[in-house]
KELUMMAR-92736 format. One line per 3 residues: number of its first residue (from 0); their letters; for each residue x negated, y, z negated of C-alpha. Coordinates in Angstrom, 1 decimal. Each point is the difference from the previous one (the first is absolute). Layout:
NUM> A> X/Y/Z; ... .
//
This chain:
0> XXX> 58.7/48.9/38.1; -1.1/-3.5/1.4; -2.9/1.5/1.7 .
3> XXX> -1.2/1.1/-3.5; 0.4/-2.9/-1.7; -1.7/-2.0/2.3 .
6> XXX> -3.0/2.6/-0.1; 0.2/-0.7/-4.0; 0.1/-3.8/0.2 .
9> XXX> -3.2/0.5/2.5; -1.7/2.1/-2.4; 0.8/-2.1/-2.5 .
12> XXX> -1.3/-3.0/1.5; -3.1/1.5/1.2; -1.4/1.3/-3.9 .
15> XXX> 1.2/-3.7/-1.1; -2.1/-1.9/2.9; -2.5/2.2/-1.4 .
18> XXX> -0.4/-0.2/-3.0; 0.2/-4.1/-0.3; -2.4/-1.7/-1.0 .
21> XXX> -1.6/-2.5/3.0; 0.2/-3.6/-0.9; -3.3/-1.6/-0.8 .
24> XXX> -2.6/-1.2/2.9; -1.6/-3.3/-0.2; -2.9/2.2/0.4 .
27> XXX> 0.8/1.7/-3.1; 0.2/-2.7/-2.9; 0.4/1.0/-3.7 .
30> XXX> -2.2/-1.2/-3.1; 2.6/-2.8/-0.3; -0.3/-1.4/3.7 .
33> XXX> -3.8/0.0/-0.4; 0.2/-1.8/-3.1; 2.4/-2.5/0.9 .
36> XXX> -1.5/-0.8/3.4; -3.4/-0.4/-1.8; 1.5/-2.4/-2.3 .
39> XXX> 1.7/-1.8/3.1; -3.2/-0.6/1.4; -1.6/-1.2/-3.6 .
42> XXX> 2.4/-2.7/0.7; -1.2/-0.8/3.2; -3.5/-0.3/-1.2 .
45> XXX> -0.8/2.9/2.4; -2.3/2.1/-3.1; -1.9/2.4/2.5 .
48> XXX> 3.2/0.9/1.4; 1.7/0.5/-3.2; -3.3/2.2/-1.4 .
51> XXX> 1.4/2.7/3.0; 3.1/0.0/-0.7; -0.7/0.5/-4.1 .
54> XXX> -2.4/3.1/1.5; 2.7/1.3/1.7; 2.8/0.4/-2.9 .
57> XXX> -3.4/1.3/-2.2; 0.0/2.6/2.6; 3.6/0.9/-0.6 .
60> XXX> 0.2/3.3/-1.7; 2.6/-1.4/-2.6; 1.1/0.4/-3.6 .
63> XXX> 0.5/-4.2/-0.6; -2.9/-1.8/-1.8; -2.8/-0.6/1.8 .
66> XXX> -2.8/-2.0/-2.5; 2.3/-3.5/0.5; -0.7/0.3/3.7 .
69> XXX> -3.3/1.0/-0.5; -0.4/-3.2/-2.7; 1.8/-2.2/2.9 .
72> XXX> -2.4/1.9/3.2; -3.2/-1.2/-2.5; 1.2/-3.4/-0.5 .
75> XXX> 0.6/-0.9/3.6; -3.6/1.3/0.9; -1.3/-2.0/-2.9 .
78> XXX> 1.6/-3.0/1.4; -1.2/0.9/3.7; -4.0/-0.1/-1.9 .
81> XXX> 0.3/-3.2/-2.3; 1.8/-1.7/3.3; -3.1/0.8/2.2 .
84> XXX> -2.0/-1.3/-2.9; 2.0/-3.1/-0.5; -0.5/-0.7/4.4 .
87> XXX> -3.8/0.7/-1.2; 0.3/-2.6/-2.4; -2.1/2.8/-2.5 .
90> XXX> 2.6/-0.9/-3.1; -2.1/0.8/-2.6; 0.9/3.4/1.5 .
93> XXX> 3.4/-0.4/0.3; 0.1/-0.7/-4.1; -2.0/2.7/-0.8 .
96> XXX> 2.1/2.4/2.1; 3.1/-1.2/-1.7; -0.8/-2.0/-3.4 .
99> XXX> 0.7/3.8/-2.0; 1.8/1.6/3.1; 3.3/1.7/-1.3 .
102> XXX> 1.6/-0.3/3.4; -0.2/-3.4/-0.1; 1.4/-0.4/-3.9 .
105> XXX> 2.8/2.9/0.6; 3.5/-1.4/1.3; 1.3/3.3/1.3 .
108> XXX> -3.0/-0.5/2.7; 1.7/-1.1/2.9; -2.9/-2.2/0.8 .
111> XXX> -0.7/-1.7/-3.6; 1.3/-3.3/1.0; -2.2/-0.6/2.9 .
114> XXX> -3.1/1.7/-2.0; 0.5/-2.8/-2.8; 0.0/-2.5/2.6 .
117> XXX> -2.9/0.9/1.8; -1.3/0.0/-3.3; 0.3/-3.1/-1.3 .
120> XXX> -1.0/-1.5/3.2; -3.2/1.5/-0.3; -0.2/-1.2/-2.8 .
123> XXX> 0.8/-3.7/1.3; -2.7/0.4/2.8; -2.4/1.1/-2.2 .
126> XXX> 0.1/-3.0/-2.3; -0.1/-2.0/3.5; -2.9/1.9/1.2 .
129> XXX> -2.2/-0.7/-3.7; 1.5/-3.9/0.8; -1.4/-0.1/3.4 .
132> XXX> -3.1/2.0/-1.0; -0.8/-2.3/-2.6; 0.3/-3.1/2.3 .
135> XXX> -2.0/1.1/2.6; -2.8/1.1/-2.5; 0.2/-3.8/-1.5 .
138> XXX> -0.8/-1.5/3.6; -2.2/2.8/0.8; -2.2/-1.2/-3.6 .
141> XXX> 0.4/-3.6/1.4; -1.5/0.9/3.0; -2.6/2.6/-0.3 .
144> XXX> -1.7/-0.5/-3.5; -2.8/1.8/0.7; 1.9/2.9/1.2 .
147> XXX> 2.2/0.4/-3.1; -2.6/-0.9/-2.4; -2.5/3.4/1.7 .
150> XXX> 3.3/2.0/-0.5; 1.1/-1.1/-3.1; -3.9/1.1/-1.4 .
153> XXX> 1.3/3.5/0.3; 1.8/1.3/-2.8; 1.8/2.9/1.4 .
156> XXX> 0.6/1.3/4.6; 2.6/1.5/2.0; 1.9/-3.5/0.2 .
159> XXX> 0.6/0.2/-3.7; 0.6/3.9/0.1; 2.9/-1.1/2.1 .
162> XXX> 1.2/-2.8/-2.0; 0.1/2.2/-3.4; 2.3/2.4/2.1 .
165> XXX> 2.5/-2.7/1.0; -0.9/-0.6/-3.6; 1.6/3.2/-1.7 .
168> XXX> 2.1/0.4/2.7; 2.0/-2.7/-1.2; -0.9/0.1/-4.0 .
171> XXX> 1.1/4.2/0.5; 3.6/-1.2/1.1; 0.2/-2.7/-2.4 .
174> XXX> -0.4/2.8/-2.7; 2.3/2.8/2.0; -3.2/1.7/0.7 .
177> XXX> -2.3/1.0/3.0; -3.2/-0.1/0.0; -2.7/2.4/2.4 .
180> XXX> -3.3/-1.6/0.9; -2.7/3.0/-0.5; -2.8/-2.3/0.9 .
183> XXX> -0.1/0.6/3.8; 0.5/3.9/0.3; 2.8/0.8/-0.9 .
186> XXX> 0.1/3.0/-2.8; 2.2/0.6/-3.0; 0.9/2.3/-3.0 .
189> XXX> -0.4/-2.1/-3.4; 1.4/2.6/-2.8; -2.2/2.7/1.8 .
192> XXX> -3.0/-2.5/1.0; -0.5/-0.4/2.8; 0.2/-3.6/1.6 .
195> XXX> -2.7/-1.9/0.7; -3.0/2.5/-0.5; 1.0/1.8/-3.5 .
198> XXX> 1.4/-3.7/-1.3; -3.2/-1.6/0.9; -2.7/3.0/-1.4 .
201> XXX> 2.0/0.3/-3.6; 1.0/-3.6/-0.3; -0.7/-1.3/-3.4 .
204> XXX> -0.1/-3.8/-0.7; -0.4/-1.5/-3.8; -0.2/3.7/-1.3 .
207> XXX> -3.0/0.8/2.0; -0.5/2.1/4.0; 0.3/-3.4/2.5 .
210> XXX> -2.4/1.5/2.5; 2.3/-1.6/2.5; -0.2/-0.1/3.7 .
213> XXX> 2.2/-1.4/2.5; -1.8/-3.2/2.0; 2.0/-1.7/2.9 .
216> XXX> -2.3/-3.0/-0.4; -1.2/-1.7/-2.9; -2.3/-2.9/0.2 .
219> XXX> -2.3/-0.5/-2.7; 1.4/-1.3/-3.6; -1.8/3.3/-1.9 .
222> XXX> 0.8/3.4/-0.3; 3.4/1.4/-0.4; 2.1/1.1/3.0 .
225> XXX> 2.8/2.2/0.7; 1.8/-1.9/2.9; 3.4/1.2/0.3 .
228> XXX> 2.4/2.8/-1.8; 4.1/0.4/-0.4; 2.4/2.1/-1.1 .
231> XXX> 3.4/0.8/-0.1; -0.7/3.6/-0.5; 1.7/1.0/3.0 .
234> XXX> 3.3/-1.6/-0.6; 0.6/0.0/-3.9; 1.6/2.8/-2.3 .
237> XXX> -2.2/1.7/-2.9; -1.5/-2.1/-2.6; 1.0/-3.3/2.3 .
240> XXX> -3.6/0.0/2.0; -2.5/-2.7/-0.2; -3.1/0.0/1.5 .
243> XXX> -2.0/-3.7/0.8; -3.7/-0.1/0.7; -0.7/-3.6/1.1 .
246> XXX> -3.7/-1.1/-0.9; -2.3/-3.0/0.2; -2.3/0.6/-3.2 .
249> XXX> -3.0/-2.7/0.6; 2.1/-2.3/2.1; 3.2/0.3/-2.1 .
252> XXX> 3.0/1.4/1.1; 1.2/2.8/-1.8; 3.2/2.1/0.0 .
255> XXX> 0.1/3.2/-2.1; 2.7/2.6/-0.4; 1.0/3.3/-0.9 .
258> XXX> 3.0/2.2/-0.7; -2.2/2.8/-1.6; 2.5/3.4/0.9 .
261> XXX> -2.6/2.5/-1.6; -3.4/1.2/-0.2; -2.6/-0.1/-2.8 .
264> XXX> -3.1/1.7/-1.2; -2.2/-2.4/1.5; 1.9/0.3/3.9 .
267> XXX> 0.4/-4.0/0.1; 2.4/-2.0/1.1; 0.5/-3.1/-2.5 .
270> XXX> 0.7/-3.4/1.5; 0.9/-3.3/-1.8; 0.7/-3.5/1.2 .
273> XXX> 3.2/-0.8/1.2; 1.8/-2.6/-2.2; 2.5/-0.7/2.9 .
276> XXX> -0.8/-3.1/0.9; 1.5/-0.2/3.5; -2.7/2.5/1.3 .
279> XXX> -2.9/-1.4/-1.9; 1.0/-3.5/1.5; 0.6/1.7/3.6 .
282> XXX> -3.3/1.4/0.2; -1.8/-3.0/-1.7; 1.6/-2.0/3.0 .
285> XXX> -1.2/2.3/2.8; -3.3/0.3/-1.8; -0.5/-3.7/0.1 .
288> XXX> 1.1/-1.0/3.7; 0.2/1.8/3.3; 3.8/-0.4/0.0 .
291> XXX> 0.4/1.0/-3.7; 3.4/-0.3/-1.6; 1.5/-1.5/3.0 .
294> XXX> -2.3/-3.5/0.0; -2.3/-0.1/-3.2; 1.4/-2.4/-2.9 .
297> XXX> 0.4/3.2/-2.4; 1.6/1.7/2.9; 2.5/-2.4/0.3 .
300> XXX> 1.1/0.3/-3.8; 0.2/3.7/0.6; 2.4/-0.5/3.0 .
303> XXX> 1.9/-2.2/-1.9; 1.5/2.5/-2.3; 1.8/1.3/2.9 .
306> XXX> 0.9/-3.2/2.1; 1.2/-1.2/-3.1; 2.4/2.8/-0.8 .
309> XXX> 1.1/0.3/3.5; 0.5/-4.3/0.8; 1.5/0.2/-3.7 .
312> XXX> 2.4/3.2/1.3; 0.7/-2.2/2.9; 1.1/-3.0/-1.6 .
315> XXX> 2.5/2.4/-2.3; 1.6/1.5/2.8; 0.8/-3.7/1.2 .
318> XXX> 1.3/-0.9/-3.3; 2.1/3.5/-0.1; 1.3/-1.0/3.4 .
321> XXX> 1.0/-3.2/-1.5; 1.4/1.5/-3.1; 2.0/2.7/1.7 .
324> XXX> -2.3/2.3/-1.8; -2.2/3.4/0.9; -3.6/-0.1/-0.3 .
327> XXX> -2.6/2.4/-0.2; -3.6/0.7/-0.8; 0.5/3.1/-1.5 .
330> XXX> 0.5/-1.1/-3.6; -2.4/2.2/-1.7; 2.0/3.4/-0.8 .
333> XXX> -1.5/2.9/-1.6; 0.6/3.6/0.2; -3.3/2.7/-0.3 .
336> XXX> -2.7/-1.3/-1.6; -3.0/1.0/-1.8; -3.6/-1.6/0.2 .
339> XXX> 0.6/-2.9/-2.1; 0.1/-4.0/0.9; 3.6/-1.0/0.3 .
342> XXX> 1.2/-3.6/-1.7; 2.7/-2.0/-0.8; 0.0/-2.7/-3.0 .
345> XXX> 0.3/-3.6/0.2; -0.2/-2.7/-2.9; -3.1/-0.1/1.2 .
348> XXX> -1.0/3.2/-0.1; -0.4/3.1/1.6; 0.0/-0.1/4.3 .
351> XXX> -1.7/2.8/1.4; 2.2/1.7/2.5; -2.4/2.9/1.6 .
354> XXX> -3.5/0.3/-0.4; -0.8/3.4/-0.6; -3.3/-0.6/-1.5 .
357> XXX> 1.6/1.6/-3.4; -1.1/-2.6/-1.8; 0.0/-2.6/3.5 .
360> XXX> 0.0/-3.4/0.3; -2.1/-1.1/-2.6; 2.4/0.7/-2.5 .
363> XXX> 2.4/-2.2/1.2; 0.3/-4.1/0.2; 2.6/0.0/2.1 .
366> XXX> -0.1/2.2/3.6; 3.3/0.2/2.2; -0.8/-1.8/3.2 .
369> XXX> 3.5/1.0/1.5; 3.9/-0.5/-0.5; 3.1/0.6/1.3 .
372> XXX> 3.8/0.8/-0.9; 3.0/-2.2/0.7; 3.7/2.1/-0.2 .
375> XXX> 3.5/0.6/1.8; -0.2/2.8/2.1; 2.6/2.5/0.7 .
378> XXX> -0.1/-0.1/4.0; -0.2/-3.9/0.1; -3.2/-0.1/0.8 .
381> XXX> -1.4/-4.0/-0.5; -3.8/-1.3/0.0; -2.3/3.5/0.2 .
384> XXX> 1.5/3.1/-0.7; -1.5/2.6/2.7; 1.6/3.4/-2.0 .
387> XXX> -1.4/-1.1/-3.1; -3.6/-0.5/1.8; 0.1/3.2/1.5 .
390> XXX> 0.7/1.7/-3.3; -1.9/2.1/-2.5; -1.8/-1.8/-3.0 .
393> XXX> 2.6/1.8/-2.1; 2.8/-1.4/1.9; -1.0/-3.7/0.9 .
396> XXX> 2.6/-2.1/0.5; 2.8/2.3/-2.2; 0.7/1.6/3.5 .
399> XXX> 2.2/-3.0/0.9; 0.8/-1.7/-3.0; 3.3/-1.2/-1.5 .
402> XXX> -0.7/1.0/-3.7; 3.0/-2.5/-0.9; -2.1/-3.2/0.8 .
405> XXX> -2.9/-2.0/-1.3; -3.6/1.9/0.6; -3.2/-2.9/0.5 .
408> XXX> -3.4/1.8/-0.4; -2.9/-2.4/0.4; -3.7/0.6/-0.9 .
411> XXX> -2.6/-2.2/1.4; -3.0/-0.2/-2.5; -3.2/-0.9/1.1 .
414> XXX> 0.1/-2.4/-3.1; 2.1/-2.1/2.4; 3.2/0.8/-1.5 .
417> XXX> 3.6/1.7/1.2; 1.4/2.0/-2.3; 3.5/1.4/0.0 .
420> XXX> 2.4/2.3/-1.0; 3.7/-0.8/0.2; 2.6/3.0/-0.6 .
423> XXX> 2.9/1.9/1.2; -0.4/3.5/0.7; 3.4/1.2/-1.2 .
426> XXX> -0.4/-1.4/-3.3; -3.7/0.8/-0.2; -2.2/2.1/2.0 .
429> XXX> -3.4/-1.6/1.2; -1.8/3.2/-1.7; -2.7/-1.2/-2.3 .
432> XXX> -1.2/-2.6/1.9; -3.0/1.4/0.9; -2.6/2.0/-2.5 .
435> XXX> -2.8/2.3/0.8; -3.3/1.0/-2.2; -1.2/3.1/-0.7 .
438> XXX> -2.4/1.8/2.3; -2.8/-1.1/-2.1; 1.2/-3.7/-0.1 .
441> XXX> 1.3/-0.3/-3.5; 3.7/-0.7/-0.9; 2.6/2.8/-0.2 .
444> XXX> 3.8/0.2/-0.2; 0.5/-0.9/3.6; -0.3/-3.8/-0.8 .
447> XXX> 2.4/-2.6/1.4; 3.1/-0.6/-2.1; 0.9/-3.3/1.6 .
450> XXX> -1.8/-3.5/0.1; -0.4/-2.2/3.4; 0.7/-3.4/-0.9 .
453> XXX> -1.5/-3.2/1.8; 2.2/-0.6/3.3; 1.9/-3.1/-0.7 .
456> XXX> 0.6/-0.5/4.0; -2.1/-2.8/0.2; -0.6/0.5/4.4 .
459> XXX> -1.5/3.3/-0.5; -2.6/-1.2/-2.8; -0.4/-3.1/2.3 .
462> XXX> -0.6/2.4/3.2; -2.3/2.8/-2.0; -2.1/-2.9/-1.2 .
465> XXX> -0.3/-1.7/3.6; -0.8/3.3/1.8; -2.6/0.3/-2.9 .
468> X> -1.8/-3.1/0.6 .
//
C-alpha cells in the first residue's frame, strides 16, 4: 500500500513539474520590460538606446496599445534629428522641424519637454546668429565699400534666396505655419497644380496671364521677374492653403498671393497682393541689401515685431516670478476657425488678431504685435508656464489654470499701447474676447462681446513703449 502511494505522489509530481509554467528569462522580456527599460534609458539621455528598446515591445505580439509608444519611438528620433541640427548650429532647421510639430506640443510625448527646449533655444541662437550677422555685415560695409556697393546693384541672387528662407522659416512659425520653398526643385501639389511648373504657366496677376518665369538673378531695374515661390500646401488642411509668388516688377518688390481652391473657364490661377505687411516688409528688406531682413533699416522694423513680443514675454515672466504668478504666451484662444481676420476691440478700436487676408491688414488701425497672459496655475507653476506652451490654441493656458483667481490678458498694439483684460474665470469665462470676420471680410455674428480696456500697469506701457523706440 506504501509502494502505491509513493508511485501516485511520483506520478503526481511528474504531470505537475510538467505542466508549470517556466519562470521568465531575462532573454525573454514582456511589452512592459521593453517599455520601461526604454523609458529608463530616456532618462539617461541614452535616445539611440532607448529607440531599440521601443522596437523591441513594437515587436511584441500583444493586445496593449501600441500608438503611445509609437508617438513616444517618433519623438525620441525627432529629438535625436533637431539635436544633430542644433551641434550643426543649422536652427532655422531645428524651428521648422518643430515650430508645428505635434510631438513637440503633445504632453503624453515622453519627450515633449526636451522638444520645447531645444526649441526655444533655437529660437535664442537664431536671434544671436541675425545679431552677429548683422554686425559683421556693418564692419564688412565699413571696410569694403566697393564690394558691398557691386553687390548691393543686384536686386535679387542665391544670398538673398537664402535669407528669404530663414525669412519664412521664421515668419511660418510665428503664424503656426510651415512654409516649402518650390523655387530650387523641389515639386508640389497646389489644389491639383502642380508646383512650380502649372503655378508659374496659369498664373494670373491684376486679372491678366503673368507670363512668369522663374530667374535666380535679377540685375536690371526693368522687366518683371519671378524670383522665388512658397506654399504651405503640403502641410495645411482644405481651404487653409496659400500660395506666395514673390516678384520684383521694374525694380519693386512685390509679394502676391493666392488661396484660389478651384478652377475656372479661363484655366488661371488669380493672384493679388498680399496686405500682410510682415512679408511685404521682409522681402522689401532682402530686396534692398544683401543681408535683407536681418541688417537693412526696414528689416530691422520687421524683426522687431518679434524681439519685441519675445524681450516683452521675457520681462513678464520676471514680473510673474516676482508676483508669484504663471505666465504664458499663449493668450490668444480660439477654437476652429473659418477664413476670416480675427480681432478684439479696444477704445480705440478694433486690433487685428490674424491676418487672414479676409479683409487683411488694411482694414485695421490697430495690428497685434504680441501679448501674454498672467494667472494662478493649478500645479504651482511660477514665471513661464511650460504645459500651457505646449498646448493646443484651443486649450492655451486653461490646461493649468485655477479658474478661482484673477485672469491678466495683455495685447500689445502696434499703436504703442498695452491693453488688458482683467477677470475671473469662475465668475466669467474669457469666451468673447476674441471675434472673427466672415470669409469674405465683412462682419458676422462671431464678433467679440467683450471690450479690452487700456492697461493701467504703468511698467508694461513704460516697457512696450521702450522696446518700441
Amino acid at each position: 500500500m506504501k509502494r502505491t502511494m509513493v508511485v501516485l505522489m511520483g506520478i503526481v509530481f511528474f504531470l505537475t513539474g510538467c505542466s508549470a509554467k517556466p519562470a521568465e528569462s531575462e532573454e525573454n522580456p514582456t511589452f512592459d520590460k521593453y517599455i520601461q527599460q526604454a523609458e529608463k534609458l530616456v532618462k539617461e539621455k541614452e535616445y539611440p538606446d532607448a529607440v531599440k528598446e521601443y522596437d523591441k515591445a513594437l515587436a511584441v505580439d500583444t493586445k496593449q496599445e501600441k500608438q503611445p509608444v509609437e508617438d513616444d519611438k517618433a519623438g525620441v528620433n525627432l529629438l535625436i534629428a533637431v539635436n544633430k541640427l542644433i551641434d550643426e548650429k543649422d536652427y532655422r532647421k531645428v524651428i521648422e522641424q518643430l515650430g508645428s510639430s505635434d510631438l513637440r506640443k503633445s504632453k503624453d510625448v515622453i519627450v515633449h519637454k526636451q522638444l520645447e527646449e531645444v526649441y526655444q533655444a533655437a529660437r535664442s541662437k537664431q536671434r544671436e546668429q541675425w545679431g552677429s550677422e548683422e554686425e559683421s555685415t556693418e564692419e564688412s560695409t565699413a571696410a569694403k565699400p566697393s564690394t558691398n556697393q557691386a553687390v548691393s546693384s543686384s536686386l535679387w541672387n542665391a544670398e538673398k534666396g537664402k535669407a528669404l528662407q530663414g525669412f519664412m522659416a521664421q515668419w511660418g512659425s510665428a503664424m503656426d505655419q510651415k512654409y516649402e520653398n518650390y523655387s530650387d526643385g523641389v515639386v508640389g501639389d497646389f489644389y491639383g497644380m502642380s508646383i512650380p511648373n502649372d503655378v508659374v504657366a496659369h498664373a494670373a496677376i491684376g486679372g491678366k496671364k503673368a507670363n512668369l518665369n522663374l530667374s535666380k538673378e535679377v540685375t536690371s531695374q526693368k522687366g518683371r521677374y519671378l524670383v522665388a515661390i512658397y506654399s504651405d500646401a503640403a502641410y495645411s488642411g482644405y481651404m487653409d492653403k496659400h500660395l506666395y509668388l514673390f516678384v520684383i516688377d521694374n525694380g519693386q518688390p512685390k509679394v502676391y498671393v493666392t488661396m484660389q481652391n478651384q478652377g475656372n473657364s479661363e484655366n488661371l490661377l488669380y493672384f493679388d497682393e498680399t496686405e500682410n505687411q510682415d512679408v511685404k516688409n521682409g522681402f522689401a528688406a532682402i530686396v534692398a541689401n544683401t543681408k535683407g531682413y536681418q541688417s537693412a533699416g526696414q528689416a530691422k522694423k520687421q524683426l522687431s515685431t518679434n524681439e519685441i513680443n519675445q524681450t516683452f514675454l521675457d520681462w513678464a515672466i520676471q514680473r510673474g516670478e516676482m508676483g508669484g504668478m504663471a505666465v504664458s504666451s499663449r493668450y490668444f484662444t480660439h477654437g476652429a476657425a473659418g477664413r476670416g481676420d480675427w480681432y478684439a476691440q479696444t477704445p480705440d478700436g478694433e486690433v487685428q488678431m490674424q491676418d487672414n487676408g479676409n479683409p487683411g491688414a488694411a482694414a485695421f488701425k490697430i495690428h497685434i504685435i504680441g501679448g501674454c497672459v498672467f494667472y494662478t496655475s493649478l500645479d504651482g507653476t511660477i514665471g513661464l508656464d511650460q504645459k500651457a506652451e505646449g498646448s493646443s490654441t484651443a486649450e492655451n493656458y486653461y490646461i493649468n489654470l485655477d479658474q478661482s483667481q484673477p485672469v491678466h490678458v495683455y495685447l500689445l498694439g502696434d499703436n504703442g499701447k498695452v491693453y488688458e483684460y482683467t477677470h475671473v474665470p469662475v465668475e466669467e469665462k474669457a469666451i468673447g474676447l476674441f471675434g472673427e470676420l466672415e470669409d469674405d471680410g465683412t462682419k458676422g455674428q462671431y464678433g467679440p462681446t467683450k471690450t479690452f480696456a487700456v492697461s493701467e500697469d504703468a511698467d508694461a506701457q513704460a516697457k512696450l513703449k521702450e522696446l518700441l523706440n
